[in-house]
LUMLORO-112289 format. One record per residue: residue in one letter; x, y, z of N, C-alpha, C in turn. Coordinates in pm, 1 decimal, always signed. Each point is the difference from the previous one (the first is absolute). Last residue first. Layout:
N
TITI residu       nx       ny       nz      cax      cay      caz       cx       cy       cz
TITI      A        X        Y        Z        X        Y        Z        X        Y        Z
...
***
This chain:
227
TITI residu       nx       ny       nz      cax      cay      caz       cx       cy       cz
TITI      X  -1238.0  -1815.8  -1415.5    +70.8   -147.4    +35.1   -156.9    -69.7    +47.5
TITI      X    +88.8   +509.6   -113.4    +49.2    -90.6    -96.7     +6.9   -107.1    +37.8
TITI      X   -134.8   +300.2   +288.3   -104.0     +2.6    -80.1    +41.7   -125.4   -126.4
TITI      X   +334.1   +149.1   +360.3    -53.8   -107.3    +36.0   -176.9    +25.4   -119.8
TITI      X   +301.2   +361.0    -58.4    +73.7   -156.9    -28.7    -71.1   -125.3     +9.8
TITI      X   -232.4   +516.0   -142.0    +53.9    -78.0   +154.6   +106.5    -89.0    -68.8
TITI      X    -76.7   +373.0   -348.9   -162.5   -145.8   +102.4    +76.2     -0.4    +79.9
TITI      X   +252.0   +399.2   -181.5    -50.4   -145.4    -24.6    -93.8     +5.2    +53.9
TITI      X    +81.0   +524.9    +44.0   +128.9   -175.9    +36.5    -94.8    -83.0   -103.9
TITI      X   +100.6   +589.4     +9.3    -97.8   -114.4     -3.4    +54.0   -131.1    +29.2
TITI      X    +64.8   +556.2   +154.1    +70.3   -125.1    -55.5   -169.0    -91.1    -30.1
TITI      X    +43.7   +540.7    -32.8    -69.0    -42.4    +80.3    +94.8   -188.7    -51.5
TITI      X   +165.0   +521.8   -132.0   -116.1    -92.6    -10.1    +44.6   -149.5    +57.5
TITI      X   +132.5   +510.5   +192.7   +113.6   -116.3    -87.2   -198.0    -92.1     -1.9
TITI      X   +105.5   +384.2   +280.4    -19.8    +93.7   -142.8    +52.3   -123.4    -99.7
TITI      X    +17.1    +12.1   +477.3   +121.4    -14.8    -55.4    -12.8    +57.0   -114.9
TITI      X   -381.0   -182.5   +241.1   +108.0   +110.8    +99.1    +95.3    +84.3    -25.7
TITI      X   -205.5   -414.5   -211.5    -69.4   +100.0    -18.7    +48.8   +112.0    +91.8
TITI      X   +210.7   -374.8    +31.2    +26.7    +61.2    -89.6    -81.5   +106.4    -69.3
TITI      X    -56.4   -198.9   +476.6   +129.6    +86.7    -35.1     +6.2    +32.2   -166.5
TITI      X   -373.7   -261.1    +55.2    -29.7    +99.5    +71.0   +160.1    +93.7    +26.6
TITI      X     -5.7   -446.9   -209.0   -100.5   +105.0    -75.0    +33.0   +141.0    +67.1
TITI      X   +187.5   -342.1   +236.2    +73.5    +36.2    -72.9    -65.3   +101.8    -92.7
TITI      X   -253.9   -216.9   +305.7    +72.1    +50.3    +49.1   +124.5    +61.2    -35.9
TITI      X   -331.5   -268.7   -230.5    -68.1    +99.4    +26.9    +98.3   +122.1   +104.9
TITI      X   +188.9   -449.3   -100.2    -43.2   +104.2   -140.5    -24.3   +157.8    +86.6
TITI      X    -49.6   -385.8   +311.6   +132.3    +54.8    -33.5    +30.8   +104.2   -113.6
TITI      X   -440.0   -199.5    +44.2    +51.2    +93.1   +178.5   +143.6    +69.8    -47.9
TITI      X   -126.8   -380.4   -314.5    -76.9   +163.9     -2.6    +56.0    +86.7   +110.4
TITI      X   +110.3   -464.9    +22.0   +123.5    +92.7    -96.1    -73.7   +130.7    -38.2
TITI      X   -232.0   -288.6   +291.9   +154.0    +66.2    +62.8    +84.2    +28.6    -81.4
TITI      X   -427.2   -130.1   -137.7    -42.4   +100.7    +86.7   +140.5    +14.7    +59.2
TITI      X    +26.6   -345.2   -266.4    -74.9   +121.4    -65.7     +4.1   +123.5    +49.1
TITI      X   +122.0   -391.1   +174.5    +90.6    +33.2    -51.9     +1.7   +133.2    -65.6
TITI      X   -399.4   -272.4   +235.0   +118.6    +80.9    +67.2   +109.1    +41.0    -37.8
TITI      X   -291.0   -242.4   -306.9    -26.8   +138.8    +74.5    +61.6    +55.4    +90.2
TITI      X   +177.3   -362.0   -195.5    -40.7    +80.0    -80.9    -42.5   +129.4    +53.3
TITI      X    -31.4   -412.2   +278.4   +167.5    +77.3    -17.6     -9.8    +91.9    -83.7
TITI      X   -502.7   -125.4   +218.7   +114.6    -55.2    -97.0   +146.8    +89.9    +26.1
TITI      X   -294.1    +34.9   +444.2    -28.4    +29.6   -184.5    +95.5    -94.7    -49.4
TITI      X   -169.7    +64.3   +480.9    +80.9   -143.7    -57.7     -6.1     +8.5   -168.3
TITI      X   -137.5   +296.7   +371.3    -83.3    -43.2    -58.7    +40.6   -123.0    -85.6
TITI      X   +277.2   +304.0   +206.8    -86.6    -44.7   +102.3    -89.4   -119.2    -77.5
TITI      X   +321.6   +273.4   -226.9     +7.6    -99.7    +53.0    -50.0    -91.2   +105.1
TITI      X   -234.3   +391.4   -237.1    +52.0    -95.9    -96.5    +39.7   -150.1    +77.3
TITI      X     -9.2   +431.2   +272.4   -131.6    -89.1    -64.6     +2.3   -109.9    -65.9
TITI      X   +375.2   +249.8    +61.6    -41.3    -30.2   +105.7   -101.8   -110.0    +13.4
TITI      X    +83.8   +323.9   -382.5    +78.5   -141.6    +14.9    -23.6    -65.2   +129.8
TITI      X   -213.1   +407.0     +5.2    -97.7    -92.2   -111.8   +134.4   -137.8    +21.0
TITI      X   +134.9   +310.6   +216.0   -134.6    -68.2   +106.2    -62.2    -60.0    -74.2
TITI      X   +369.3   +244.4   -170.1    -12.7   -106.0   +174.1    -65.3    -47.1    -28.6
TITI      X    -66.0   +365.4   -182.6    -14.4    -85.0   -147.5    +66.8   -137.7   +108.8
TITI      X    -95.3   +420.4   +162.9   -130.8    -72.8     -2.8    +54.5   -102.7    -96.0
TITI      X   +377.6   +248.7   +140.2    -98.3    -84.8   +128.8   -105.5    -64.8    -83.1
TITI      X   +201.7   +277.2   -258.7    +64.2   -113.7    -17.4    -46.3   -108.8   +132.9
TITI      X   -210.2   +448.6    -77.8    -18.3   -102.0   -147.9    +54.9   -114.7    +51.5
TITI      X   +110.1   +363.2   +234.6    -62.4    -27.3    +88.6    -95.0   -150.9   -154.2
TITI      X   +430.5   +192.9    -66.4    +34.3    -82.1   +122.8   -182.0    -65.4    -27.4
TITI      X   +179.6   +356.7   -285.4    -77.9   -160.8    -18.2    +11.3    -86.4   +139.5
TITI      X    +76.9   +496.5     +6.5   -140.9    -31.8    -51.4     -1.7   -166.4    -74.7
TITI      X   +485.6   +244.8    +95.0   -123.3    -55.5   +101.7   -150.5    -54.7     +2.0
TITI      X   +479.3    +97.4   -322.9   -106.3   -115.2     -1.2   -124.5    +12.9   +127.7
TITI      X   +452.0    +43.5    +15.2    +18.3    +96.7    -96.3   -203.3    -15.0    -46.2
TITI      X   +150.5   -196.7   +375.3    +69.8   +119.9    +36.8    -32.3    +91.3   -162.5
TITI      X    -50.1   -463.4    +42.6   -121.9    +84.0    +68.8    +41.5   +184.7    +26.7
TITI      X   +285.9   -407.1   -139.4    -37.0    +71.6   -150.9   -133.2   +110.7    +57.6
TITI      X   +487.2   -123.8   +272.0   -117.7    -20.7     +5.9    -90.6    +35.4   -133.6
TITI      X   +452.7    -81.0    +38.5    -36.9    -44.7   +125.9   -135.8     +2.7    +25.0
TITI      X   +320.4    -46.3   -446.9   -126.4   +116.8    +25.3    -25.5    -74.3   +148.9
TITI      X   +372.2   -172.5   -222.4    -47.2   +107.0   -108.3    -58.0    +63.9    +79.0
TITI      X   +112.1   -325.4   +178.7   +141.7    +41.6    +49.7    -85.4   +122.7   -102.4
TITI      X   -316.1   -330.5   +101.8    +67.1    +93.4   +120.6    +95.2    +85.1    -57.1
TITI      X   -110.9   -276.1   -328.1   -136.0    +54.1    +47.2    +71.9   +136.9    +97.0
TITI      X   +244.8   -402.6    -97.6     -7.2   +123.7    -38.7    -58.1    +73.9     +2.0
TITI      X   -109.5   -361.5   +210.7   +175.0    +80.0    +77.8    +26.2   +128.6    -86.7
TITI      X   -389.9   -320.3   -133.0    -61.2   +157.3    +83.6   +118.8    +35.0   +109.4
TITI      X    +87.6   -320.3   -334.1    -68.0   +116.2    -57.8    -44.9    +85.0    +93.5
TITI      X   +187.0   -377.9   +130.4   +127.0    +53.8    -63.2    -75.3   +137.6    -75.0
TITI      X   -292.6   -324.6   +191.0    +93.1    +70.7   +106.6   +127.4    +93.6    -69.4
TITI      X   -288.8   -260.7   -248.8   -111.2   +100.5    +46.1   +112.8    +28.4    +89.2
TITI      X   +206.5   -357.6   -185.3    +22.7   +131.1    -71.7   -115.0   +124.7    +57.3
TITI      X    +58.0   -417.2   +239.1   +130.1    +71.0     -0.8    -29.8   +154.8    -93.0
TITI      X   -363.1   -335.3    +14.2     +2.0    +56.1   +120.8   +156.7   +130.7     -7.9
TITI      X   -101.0   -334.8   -369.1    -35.0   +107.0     +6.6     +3.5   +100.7   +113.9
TITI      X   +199.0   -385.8    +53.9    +56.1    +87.2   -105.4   -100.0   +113.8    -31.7
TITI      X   -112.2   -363.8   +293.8   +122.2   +108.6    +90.3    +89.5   +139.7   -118.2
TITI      X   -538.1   -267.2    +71.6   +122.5    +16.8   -113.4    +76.2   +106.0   +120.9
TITI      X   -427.3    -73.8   +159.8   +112.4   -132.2     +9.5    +87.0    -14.4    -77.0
TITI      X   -224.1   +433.0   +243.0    +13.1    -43.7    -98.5   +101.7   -122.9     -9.5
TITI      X   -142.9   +343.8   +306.3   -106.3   -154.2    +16.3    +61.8    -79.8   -133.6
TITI      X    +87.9   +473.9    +57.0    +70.0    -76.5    +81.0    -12.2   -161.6    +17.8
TITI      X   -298.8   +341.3   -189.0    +88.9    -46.3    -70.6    +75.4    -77.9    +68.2
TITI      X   -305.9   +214.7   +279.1    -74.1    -73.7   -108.6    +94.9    -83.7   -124.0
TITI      X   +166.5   +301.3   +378.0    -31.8    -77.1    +56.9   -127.3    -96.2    -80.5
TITI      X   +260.8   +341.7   -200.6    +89.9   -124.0    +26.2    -67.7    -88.6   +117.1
TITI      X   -247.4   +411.6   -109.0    +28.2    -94.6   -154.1    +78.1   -113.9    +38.8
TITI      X   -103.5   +359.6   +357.9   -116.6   -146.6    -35.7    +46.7    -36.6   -122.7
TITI      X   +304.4   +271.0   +209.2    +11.8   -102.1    +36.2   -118.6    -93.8     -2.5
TITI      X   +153.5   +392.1   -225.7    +30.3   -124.7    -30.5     -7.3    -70.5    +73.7
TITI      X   -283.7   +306.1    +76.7    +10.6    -42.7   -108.5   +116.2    -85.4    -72.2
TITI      X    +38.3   +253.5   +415.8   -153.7   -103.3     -2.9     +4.8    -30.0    -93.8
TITI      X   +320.3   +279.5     -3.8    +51.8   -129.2    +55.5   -118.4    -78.9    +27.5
TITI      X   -148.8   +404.4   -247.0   +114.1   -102.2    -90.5     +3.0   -133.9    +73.6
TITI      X   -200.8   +304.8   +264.4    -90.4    -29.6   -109.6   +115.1    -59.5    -82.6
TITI      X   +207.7   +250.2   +279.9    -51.7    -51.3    +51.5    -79.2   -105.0    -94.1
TITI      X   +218.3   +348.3   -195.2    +49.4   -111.5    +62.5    -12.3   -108.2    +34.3
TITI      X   -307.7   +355.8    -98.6    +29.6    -66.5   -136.3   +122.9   -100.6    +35.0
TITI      X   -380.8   +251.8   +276.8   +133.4     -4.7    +51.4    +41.5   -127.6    -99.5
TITI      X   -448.9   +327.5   +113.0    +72.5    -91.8   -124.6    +94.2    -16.3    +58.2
TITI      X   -425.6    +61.8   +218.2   +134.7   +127.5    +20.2    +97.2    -73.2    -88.0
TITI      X   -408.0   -187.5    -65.8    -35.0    +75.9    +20.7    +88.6   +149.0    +40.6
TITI      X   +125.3   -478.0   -129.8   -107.7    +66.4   -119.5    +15.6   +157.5    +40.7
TITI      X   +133.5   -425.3   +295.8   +112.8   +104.8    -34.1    -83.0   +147.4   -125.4
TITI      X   -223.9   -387.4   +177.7    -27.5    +97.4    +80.1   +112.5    +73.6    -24.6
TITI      X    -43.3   -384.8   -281.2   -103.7   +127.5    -12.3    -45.4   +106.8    +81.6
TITI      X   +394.7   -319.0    +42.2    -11.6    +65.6   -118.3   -124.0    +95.5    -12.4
TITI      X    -38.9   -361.7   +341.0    +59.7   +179.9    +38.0   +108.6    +41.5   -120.8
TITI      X   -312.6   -344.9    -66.3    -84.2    +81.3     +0.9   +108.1   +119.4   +104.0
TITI      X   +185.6   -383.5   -247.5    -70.6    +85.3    -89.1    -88.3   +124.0    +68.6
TITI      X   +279.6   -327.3   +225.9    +88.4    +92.6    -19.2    -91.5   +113.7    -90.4
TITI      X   -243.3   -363.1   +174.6     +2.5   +118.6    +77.0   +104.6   +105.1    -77.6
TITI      X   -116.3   -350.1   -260.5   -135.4   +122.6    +43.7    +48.3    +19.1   +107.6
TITI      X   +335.2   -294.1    -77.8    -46.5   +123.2    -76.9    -62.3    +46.3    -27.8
TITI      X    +11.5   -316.9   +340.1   +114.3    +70.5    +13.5    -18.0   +100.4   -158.5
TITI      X   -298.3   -356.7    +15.3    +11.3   +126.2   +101.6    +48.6    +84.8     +3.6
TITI      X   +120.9   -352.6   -287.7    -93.1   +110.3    -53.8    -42.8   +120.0    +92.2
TITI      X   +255.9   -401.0   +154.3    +71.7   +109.5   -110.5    -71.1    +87.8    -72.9
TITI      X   -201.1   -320.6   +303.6    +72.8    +94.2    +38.5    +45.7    +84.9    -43.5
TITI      X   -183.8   -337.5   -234.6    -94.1    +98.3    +77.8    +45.5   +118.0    +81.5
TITI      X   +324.6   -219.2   -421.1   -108.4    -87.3    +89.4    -92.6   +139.2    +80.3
TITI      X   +301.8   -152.4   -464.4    -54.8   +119.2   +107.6   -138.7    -15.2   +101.4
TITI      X   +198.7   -250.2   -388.4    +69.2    -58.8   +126.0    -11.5   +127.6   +115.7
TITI      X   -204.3    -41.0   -491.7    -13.4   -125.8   +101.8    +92.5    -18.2   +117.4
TITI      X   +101.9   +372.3   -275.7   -112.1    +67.6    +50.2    -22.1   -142.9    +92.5
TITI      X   +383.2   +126.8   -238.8    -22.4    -17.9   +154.8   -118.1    -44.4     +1.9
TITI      X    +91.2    +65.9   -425.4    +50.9   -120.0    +24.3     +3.4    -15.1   +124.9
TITI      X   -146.0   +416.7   -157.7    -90.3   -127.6    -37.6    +46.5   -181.1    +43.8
TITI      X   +283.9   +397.7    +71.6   -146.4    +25.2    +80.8    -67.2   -113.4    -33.5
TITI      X   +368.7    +18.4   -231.8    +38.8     -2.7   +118.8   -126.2     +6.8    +80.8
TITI      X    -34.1   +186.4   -420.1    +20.5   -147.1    -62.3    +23.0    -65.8   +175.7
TITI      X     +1.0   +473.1    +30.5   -171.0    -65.3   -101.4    +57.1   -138.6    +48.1
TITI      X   +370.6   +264.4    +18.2   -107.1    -55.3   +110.5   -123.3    -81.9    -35.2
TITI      X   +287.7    +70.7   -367.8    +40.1    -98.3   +116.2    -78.4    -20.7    +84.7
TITI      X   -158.5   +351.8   -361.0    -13.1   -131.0     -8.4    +57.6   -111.2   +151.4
TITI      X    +22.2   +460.6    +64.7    -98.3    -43.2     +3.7    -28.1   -152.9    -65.2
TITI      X   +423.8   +185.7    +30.8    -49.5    -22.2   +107.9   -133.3    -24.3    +12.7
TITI      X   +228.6   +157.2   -345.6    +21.7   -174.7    -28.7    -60.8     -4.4   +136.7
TITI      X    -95.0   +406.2   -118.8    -28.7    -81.7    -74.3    +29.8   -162.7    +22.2
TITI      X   +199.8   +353.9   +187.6   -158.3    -22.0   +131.9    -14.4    -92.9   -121.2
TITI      X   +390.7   +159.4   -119.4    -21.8   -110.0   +131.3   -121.7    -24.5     +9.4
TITI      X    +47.2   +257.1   -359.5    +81.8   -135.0    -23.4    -68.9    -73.8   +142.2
TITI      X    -78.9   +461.4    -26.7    -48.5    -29.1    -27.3    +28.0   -164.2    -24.7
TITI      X   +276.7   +215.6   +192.6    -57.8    +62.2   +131.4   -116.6   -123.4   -112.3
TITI      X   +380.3   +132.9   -248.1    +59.7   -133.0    +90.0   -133.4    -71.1   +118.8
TITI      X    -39.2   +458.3   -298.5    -51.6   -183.1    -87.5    +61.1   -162.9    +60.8
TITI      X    +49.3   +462.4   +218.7   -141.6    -25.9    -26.8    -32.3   -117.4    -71.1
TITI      X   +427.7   +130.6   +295.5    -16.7    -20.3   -101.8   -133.5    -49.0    -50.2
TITI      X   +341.1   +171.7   +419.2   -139.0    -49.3     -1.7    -10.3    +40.1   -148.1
TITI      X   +508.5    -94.2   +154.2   -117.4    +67.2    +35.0   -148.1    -15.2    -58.0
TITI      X   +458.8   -287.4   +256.8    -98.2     -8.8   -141.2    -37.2   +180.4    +26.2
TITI      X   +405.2   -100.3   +229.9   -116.7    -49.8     -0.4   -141.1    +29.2    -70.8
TITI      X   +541.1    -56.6   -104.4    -73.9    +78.0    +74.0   -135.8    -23.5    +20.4
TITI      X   +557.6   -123.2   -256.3   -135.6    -52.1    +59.1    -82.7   +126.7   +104.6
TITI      X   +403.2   +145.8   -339.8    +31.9   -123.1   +111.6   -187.0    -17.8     +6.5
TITI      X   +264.3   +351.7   -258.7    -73.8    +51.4   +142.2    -13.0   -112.6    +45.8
TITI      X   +193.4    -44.7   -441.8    +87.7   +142.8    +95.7    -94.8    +26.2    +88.0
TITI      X   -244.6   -335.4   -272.5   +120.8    +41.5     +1.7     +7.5   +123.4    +37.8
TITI      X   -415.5   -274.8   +184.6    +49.0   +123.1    -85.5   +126.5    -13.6     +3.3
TITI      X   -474.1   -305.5   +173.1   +197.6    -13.4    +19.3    +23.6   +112.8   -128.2
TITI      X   -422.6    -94.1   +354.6    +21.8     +3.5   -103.6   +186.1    +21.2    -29.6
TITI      X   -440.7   -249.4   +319.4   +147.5   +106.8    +20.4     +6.9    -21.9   -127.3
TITI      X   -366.5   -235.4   +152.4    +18.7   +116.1   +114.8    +86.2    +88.6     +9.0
TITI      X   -145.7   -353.7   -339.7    -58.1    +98.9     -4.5    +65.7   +118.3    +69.7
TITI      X    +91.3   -489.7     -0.1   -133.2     +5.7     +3.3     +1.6   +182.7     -8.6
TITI      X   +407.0   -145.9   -109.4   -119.3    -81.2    -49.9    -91.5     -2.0     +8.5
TITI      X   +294.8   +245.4   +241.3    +18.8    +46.5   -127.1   -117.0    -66.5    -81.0
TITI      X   +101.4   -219.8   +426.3    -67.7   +169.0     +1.9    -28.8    +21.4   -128.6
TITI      X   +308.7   -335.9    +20.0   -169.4    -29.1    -12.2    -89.1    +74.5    +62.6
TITI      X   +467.7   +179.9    -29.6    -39.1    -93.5   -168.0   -158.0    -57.7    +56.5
TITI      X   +191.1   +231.0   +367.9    -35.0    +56.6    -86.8    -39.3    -54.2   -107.8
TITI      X   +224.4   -311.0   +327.0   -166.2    +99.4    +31.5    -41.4    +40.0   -128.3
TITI      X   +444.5   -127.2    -28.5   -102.9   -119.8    -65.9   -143.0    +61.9    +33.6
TITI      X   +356.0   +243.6   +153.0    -24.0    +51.7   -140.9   -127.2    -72.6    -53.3
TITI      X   +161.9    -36.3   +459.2    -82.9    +58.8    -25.6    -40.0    +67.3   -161.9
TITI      X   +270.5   -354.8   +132.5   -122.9    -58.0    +38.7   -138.4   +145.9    +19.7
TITI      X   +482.0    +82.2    -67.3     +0.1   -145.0    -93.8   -143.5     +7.8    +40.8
TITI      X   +304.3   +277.8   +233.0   -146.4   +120.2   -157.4    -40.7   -158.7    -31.0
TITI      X    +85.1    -85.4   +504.1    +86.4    +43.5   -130.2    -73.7    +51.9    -82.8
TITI      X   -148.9    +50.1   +502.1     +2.7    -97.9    -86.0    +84.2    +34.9   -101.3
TITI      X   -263.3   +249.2   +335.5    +99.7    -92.8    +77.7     +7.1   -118.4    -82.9
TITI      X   -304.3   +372.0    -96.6    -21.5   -144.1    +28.4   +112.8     +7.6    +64.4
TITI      X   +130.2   +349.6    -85.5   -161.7    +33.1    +74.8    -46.8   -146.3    +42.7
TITI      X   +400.3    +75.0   -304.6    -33.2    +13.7   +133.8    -73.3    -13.2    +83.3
TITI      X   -100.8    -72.6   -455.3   +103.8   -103.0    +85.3    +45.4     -2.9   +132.1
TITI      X   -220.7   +363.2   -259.4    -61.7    -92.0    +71.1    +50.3   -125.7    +63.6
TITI      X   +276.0   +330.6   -255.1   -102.6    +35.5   +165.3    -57.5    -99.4    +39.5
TITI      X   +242.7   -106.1   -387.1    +33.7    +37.5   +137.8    -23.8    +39.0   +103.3
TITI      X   -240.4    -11.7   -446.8    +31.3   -108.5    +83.3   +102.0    -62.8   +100.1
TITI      X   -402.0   +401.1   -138.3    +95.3    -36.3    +10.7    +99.1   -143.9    +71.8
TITI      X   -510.9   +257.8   -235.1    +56.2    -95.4    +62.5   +181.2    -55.5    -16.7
TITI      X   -366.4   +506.6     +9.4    +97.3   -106.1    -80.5    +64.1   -131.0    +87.5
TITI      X   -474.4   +253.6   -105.0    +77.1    -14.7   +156.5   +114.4    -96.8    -83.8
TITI      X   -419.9    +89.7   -230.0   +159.8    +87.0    -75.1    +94.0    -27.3   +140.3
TITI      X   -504.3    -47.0   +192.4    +15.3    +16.1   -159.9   +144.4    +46.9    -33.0
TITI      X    -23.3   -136.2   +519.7   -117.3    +45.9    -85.5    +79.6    -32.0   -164.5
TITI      X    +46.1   -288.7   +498.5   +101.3   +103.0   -129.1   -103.1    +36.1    -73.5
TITI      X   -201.2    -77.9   +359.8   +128.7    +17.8    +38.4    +96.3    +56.6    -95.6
TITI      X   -436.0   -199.6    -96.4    +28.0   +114.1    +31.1   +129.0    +69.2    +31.7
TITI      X   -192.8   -441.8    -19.8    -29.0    +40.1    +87.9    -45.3   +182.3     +4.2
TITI      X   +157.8   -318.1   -307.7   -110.0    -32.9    +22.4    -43.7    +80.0    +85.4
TITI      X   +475.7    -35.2    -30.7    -69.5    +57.4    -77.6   -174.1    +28.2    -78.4
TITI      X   +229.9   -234.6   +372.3    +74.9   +152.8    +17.6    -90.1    +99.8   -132.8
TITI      X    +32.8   -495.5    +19.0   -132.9    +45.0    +91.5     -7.2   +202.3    +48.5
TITI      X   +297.8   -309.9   -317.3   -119.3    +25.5    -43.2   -109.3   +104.7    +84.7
TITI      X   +449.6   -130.3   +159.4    -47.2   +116.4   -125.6   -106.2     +6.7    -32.1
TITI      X    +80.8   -353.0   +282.8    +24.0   +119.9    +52.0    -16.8   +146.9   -108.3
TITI      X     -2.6   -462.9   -152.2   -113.1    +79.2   +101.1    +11.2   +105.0    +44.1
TITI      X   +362.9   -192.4   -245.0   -112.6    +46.9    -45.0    -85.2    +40.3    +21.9
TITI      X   +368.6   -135.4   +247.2    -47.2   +146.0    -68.5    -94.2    +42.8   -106.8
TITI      X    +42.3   -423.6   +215.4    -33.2   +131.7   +106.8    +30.8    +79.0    -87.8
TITI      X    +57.0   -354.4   -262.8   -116.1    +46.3    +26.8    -75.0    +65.3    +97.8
TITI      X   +474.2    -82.9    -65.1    -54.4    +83.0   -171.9   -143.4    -12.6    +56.3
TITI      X   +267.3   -217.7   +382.5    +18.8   +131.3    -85.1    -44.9   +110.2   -111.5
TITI      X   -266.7   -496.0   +155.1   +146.6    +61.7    -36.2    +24.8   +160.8    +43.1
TITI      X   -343.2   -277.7   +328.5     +6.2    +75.8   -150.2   +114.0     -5.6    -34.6
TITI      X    -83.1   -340.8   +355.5    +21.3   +132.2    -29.7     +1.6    +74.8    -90.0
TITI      X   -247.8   -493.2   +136.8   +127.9    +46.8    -51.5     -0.8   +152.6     -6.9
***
């Protein structure tokens, strides 16, 4: 079936704004864009409201909607719930990550570590998300699965890259790969792999807020430790 209306433009925005395209305060107008889609304001207002919801746009009387700007305790919030979800998402892939799928990320892991040497914090990001979702991705909850995706949409629309502000953890965050890596190789408990993928994630939030002149987050036990 064809997307509705309200959910091409949703995408479409979203991805505009994820992207970059519309940066920080980019005012979202709803005639223009109507144009632009080739659509009524009806389906592009509905966009914005679950924009608005997850974060990516903020709504001001007498200036209308615009696209979020980068907010430290919005920056600290996400990675937070992001380290529990993924965590919780990792652990629940982990029995279905098969041999291949591990391949495939010791390699993405080891040209991450050849990015190290002439840094290219871009670069090194799109490797990087693309070994977390190729470990999370595995995940047999479609609900949790939804919200790790809805966190690192915002993720994007706040900060495109955190390596950029941040370089000196990249080469930390490779070796810490290779310990989860390990882990799932080895057929650990869910606990521990939850452990070690809500640390990675922390430790990756630690490190911007120490950047920032901001103390350091703390989380829970795991989820799967409780059951």
């Amino acid at each position: 079936m064809a997307p509705s209306k309200s959910e091409r433009a949703y995408e479409l925005l979203q991805e505009k704004i994820t992207s970059g395209a519309y940066s920080p305060g980019y005012r979202l107008v709803l005639s223009s864009l109507a144009a632009e889609l080739d659509c009524s304001v009806v389906p592009v207002r509905e966009a914005i409201r679950r924009l608005e919801a997850e974060g990516l746009v903020t709504f001001e009387r007498n200036i209308g909607a615009t696209v979020a700007h980068v907010d430290a305790t919005l920056y600290l919030h996400t990675m937070q719930t992001l380290a529990v979800l993924e965590g919780a998402a990792t652990a629940l892939a982990a029995p279905l990550i098969g041999a291949d799928a591990l391949a495939r990320a010791r390699t993405l892991n080891r040209q991450m570590q050849a990015c190290l040497d002439n840094f290219d914090p871009q670069r090194f990001t799109r490797l990087n998300n693309d070994f977390h979702e190729l470990l999370y991705g595995a995940c047999p909850n479609p609900h949790i699965l939804d919200l790790v995706h809805r966190g690192w949409r915002r993720m994007r629309a706040m900060r495109p890259t955190t390596f950029t502000t941040v370089p000196h953890r990249a080469r930390d965050s490779v070796a810490e790969h290779d310990a989860l890596l390990d882990l799932l190789d080895s057929g650990a408990a869910a606990s521990a792999v939850e452990s070690a993928a809500r640390e990675h994630r922390t430790n990756t939030l630690n490190a911007y807020l120490a950047a920032a002149g901001l103390p350091p987050s703390t989380l829970t036990a795991p989820i799967t430790a409780r059951h």
